[in-house]
C-alpha positions as CSV (number, residue, x, y, z in Angstrom):
1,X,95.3,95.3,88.2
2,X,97.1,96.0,85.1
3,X,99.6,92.8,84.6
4,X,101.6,95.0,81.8
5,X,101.5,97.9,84.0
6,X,102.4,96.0,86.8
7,X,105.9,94.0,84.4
8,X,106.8,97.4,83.3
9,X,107.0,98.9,86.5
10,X,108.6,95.7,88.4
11,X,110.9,95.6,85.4
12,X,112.2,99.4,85.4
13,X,112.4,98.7,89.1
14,X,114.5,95.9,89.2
15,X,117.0,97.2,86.2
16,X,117.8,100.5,88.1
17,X,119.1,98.2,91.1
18,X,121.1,96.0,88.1
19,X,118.4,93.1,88.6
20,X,116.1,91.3,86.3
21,X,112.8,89.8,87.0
22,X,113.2,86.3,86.7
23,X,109.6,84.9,87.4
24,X,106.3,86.6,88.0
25,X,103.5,84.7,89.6
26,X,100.0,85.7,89.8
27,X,97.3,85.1,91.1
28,X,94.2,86.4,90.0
29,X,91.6,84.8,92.1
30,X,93.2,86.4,95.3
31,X,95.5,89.1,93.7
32,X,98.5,87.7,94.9
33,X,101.5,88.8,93.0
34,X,104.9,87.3,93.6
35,X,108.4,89.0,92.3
36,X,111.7,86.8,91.9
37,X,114.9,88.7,91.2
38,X,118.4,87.9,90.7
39,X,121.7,89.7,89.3
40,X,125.4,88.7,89.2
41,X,126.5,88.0,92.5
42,X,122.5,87.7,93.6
43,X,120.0,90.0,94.8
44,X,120.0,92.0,97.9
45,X,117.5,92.4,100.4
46,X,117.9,96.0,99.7
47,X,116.8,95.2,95.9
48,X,114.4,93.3,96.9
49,X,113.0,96.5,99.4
50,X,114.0,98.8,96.9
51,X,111.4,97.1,94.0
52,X,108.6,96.1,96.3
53,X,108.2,100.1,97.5
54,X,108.3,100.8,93.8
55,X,105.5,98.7,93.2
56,X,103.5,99.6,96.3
57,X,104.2,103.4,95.0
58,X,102.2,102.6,91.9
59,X,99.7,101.0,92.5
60,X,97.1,102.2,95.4
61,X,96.9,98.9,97.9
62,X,93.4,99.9,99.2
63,X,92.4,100.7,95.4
64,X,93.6,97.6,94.0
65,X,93.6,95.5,97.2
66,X,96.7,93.1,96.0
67,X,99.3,90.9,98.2
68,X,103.0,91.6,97.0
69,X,106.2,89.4,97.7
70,X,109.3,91.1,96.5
71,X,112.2,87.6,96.4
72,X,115.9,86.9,95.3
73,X,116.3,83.6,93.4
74,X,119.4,83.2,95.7
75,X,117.7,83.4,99.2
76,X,114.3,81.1,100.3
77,X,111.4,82.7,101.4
78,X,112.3,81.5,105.0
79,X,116.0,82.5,105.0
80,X,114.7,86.3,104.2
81,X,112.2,85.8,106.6
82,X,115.0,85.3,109.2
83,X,117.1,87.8,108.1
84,X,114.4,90.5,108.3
85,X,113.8,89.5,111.6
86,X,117.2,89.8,112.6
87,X,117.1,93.0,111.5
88,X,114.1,94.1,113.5
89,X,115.5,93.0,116.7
């Protein structure tokens, strides 16, 4: 995968939802690409949604074959966990 491609995109993303992307993590051996947001006040889990189907919109999944993880610096991966479950139920 492109990794400038892939910064632009995240980037443009997150500033039309007033975030920033503060860290990027990658992965190459696996292609595991991890996102973390914030913005005044924090990010959402709607930002968070919101960049993460930006990203999957961009890049083809079965072409590239990549793991994505869309996070707010102001929430744990287990905390949104829980709160996306609450939502599913």
């Amino acid at each position: 995968m492109d990794r400038q491609k892939f910064e632009q995109v995240a980037s443009a993303a997150a500033q039309e939802r007033g975030c920033s992307v503060v860290e990027t993590l990658f992965n190459d051996d696996d292609n595991i690409f991890e996102l973390t947001l914030d913005k005044e006040g924090g990010a959402s889990l709607e930002d968070c949604e919101t960049v993460h189907r930006s990203i999957l919109s961009a890049f083809d999944r079965d072409v590239e074959d990549y793991s994505l993880t869309v996070g707010s610096a102001g929430i744990s991966a287990e905390e949104a966990d829980a709160l996306l479950q609450s939502i599913k139920e």
